[in-house]
C-alpha positions as CSV (number, residue, x, y, z in Angstrom):
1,X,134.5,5.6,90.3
2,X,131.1,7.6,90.5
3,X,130.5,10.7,91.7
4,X,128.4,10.6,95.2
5,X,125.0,11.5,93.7
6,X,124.5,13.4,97.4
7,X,128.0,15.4,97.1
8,X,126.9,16.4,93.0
9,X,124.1,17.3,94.3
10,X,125.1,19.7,96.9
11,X,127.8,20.9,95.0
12,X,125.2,22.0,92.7
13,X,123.0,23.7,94.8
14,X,126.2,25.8,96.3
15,X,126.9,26.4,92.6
16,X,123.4,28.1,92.5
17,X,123.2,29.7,95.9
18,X,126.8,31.4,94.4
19,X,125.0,32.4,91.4
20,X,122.2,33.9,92.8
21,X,124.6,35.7,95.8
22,X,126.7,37.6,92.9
23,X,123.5,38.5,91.3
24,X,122.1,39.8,94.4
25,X,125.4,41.9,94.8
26,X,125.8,43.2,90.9
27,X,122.0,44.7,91.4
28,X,123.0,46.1,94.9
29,X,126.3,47.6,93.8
30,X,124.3,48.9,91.0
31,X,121.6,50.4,92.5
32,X,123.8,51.9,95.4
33,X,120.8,50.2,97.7
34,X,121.5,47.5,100.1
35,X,117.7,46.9,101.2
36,X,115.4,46.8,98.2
37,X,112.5,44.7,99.8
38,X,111.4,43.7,103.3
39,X,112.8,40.6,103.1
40,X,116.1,42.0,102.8
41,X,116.3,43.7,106.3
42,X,112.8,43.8,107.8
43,X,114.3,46.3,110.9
44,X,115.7,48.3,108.4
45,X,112.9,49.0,105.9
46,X,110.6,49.0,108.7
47,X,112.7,52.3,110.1
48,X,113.0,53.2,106.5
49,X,109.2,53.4,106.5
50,X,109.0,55.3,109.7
51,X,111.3,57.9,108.0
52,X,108.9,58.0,104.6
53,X,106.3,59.0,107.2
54,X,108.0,61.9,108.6
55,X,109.7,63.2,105.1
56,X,106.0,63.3,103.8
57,X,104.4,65.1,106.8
58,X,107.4,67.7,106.5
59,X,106.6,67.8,102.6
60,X,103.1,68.2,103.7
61,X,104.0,71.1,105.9
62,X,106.6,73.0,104.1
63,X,104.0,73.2,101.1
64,X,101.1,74.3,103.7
65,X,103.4,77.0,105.4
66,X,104.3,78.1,101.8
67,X,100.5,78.9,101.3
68,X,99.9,80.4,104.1
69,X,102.8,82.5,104.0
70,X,101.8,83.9,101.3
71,X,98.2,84.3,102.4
72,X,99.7,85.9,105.4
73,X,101.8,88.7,103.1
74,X,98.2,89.7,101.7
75,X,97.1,90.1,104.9
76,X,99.7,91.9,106.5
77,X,99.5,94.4,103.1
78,X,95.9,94.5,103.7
79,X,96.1,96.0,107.8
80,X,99.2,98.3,106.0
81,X,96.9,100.0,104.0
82,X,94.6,99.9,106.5
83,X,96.7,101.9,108.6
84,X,97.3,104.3,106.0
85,X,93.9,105.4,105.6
86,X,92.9,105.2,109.1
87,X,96.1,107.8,110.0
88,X,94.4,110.0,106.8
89,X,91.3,110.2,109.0
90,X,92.7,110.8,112.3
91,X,94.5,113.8,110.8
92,X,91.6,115.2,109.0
93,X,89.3,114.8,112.3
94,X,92.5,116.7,114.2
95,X,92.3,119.5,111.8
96,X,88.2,119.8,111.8
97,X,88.2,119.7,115.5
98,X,90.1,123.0,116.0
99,X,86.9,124.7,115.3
100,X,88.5,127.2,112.8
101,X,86.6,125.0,109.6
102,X,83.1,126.6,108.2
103,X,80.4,124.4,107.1
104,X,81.5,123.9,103.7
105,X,84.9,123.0,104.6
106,X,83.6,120.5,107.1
107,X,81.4,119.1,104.5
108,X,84.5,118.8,102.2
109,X,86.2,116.5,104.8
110,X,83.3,114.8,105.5
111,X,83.1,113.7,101.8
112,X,87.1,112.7,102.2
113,X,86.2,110.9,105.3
114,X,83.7,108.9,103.3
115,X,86.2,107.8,101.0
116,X,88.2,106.8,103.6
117,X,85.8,104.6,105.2
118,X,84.5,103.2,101.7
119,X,88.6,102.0,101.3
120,X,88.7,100.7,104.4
121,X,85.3,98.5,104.1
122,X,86.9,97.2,100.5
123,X,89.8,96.5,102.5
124,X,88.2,94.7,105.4
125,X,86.4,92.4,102.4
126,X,89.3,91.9,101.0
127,X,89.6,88.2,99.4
128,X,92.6,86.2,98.2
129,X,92.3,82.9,96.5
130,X,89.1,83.2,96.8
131,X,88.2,83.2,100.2
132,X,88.2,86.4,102.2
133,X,90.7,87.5,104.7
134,X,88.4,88.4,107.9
135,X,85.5,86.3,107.9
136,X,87.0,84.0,110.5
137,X,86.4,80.5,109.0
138,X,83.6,81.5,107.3
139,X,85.5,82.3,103.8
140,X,83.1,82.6,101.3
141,X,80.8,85.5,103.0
142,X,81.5,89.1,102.8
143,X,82.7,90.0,106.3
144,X,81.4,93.2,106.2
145,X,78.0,94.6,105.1
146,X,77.2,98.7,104.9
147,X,74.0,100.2,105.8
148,X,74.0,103.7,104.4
149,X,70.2,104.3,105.2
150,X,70.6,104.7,109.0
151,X,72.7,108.1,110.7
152,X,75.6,107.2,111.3
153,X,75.6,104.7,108.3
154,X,76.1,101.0,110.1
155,X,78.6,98.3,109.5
156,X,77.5,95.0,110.7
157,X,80.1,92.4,110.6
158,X,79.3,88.8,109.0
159,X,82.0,86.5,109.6
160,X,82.8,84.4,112.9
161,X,84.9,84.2,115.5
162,X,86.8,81.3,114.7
163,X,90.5,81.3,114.5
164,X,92.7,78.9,111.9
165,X,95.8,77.2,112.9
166,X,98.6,76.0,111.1
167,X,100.6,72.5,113.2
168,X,104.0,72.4,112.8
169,X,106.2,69.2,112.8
170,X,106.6,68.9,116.1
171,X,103.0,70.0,117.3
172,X,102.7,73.5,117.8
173,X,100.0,75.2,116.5
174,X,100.0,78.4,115.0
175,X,97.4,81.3,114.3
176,X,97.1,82.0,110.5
177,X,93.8,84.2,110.2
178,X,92.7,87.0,112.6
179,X,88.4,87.5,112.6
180,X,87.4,90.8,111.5
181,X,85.7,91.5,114.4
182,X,88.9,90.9,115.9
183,X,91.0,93.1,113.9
184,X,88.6,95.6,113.2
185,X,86.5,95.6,116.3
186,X,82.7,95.4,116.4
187,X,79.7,97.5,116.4
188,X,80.0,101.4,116.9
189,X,83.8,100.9,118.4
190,X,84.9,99.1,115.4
191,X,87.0,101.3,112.6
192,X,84.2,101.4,110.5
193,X,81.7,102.6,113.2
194,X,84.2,105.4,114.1
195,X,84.6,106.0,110.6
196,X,80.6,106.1,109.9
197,X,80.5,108.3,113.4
198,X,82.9,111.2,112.2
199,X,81.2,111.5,109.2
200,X,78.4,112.3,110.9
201,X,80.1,114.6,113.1
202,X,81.7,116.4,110.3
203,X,78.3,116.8,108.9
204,X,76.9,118.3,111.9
205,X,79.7,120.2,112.8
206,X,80.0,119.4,116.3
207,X,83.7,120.2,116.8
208,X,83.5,118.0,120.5
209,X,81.9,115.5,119.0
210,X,85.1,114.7,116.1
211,X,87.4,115.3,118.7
212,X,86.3,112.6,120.3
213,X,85.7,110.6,117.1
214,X,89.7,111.5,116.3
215,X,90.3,109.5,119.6
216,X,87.9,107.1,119.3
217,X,90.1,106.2,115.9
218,X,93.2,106.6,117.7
219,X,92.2,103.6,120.2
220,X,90.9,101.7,116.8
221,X,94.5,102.1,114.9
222,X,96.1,100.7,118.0
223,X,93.7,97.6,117.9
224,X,94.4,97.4,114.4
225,X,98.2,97.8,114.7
226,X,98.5,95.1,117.3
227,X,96.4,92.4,115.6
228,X,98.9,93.0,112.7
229,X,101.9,92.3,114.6
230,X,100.5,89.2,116.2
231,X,99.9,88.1,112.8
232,X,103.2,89.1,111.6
233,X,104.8,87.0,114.5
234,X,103.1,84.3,113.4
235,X,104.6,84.8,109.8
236,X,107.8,85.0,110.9
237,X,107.5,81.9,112.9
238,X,106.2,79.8,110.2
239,X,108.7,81.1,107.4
240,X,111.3,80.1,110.4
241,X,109.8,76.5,111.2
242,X,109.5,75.8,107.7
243,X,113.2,76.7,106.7
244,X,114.3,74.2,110.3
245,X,111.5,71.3,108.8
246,X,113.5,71.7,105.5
247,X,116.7,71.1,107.5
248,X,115.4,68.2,109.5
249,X,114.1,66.8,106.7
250,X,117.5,66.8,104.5
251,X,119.0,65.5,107.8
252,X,116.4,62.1,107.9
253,X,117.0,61.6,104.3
254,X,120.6,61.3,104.9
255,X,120.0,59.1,107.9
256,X,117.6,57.1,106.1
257,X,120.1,56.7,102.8
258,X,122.8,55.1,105.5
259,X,120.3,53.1,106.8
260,X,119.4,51.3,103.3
261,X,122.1,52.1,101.4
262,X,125.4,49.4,100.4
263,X,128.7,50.3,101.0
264,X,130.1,49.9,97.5
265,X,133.5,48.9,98.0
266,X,132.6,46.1,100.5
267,X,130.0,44.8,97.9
268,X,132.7,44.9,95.3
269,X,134.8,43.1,97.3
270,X,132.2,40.7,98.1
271,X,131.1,40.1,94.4
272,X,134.7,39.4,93.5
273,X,135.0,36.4,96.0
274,X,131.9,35.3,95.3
275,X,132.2,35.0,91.3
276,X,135.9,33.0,92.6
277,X,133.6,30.7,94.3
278,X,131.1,30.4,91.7
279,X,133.5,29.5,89.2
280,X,135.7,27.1,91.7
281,X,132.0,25.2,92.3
282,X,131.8,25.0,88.4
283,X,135.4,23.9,88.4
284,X,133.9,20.7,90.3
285,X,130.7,20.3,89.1
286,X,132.9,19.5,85.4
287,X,135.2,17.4,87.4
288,X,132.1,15.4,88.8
289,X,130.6,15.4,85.8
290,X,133.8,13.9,83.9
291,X,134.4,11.2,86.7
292,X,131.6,10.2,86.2
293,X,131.8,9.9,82.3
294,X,135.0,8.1,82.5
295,X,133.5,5.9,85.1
296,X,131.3,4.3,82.1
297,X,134.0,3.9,79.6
């Protein structure tokens, strides 16, 4: 008797829809992945997708609040050292204002004073990866220019008023830079101005006159010492975010490896019965195929 051309062929195409199923199944249990393309789960590599998206912005941020931290280190060094000399100054105007100093030694801390105020101008111009530290946005000009030819000598500050900000994951936006107008002050107020003021008054000698400079710098450190801690907040809150992103981001990459990923004991089990079938529908296909042989003879 022949075979039903319509039951061979049937047969056959469950024969190959076996063969491709178990090769489907070796690749997934090999690969460990149970969506490899679209087609495979559209939901699920869509949301894989979705998590790509949020691994690379936390990538993206983690490698921003690395540079910045760092940037943020130089600056915070920078205002340290600031400090230092500006404390120098204060206690060399307290000890020329107790009108017990002659000319010459007045003139002697004048000339200390001066190199003072010349550290703290280099300081204020400081740069780091080339761009400088206190020019607001405005990184590639000098924030600070010195005009020696006037009495006092004049500091005139360059940069802008602008203010950088760092966005973390979740929105927030941080400050990063602090204008040197800001940090330093401006015009005759400013450190610099002070500076450039008791200079003058050492010159002179006018004992009143560098008390009140020795005040005068007194209020500046203060400004100076606040903008630093505002800046080292900021540090500390970006060096903290980051560390949580990294967290978050180990957290999604687990979710999104559960969300793709085969369970590879059930796609063992699940190759095994499908080879059985496979080779049962071969098993036929012969028997068919020898009916149908004998069916001539």
């Amino acid at each position: 008797m022949r075979a039903d051309p319509t039951y061979f062929n049937n047969v056959v195409l469950a024969l190959n829809n076996a063969k491709n199923n178990s090769n489907n199944l070796a690749a997934e249990l090999s690969s460990g992945l149970r969506v490899g393309q679209l087609s495979d789960d559209p939901a699920a590599a869509a949301q894989s997708l979705r998590l790509d998206g949020q691994i690379a912005g936390i990538d993206t941020f983690v490698q921003t609040a690395s540079s910045v931290s760092s940037r943020l280190q130089m600056v915070d060094s920078t205002l340290g050292e600031v400090v230092s000399q500006v404390t120098s100054a204060i206690s060399l105007a307290v000890g020329a204002a107790n009108g017990t100093l002659n000319g010459a030694n007045l003139a002697s801390i004048a000339q200390q004073v001066t190199s003072i105020r010349d550290n703290v101008l280099a300081l204020a111009n400081t740069s780091y990866q080339g761009a400088y530290l206190f020019s607001g946005s405005k990184g590639d000009t000098a924030p600070f220019t010195l005009d020696t030819t006037t009495t006092p000598a004049t500091a005139s500050y360059q940069g802008d008023s602008n203010v950088q900000t760092i966005v973390t994951p979740g929105g927030q936006k941080i400050q990063i830079s602090l204008p040197g107008s800001t940090v330093f002050g401006s015009g005759a107020t400013n450190v610099l101005g002070v500076l450039n003021q008791l200079v003058s008054d050492l010159t002179s000698g006018s004992t009143t006159s560098i008390a009140a400079d020795s005040a005068a710098l007194t209020d500046a450190l203060h400004g100076v010492s606040t903008q630093r801690s505002l800046l080292n907040d900021s540090l500390s809150t970006i060096q903290s975010t980051s560390t949580y992103a990294q967290t978050q981001e180990a957290q999604i990459k687990v979710q999104q490896g559960k969300l793709v990923s085969s369970d590879p004991a059930k796609v063992a089990t699940d190759l095994k019965s499908n080879q059985t079938q496979y080779q049962a529908l071969l098993s036929v296909i012969t028997a068919l195929q020898q009916d149908n042989l004998f069916s001539h003879m």
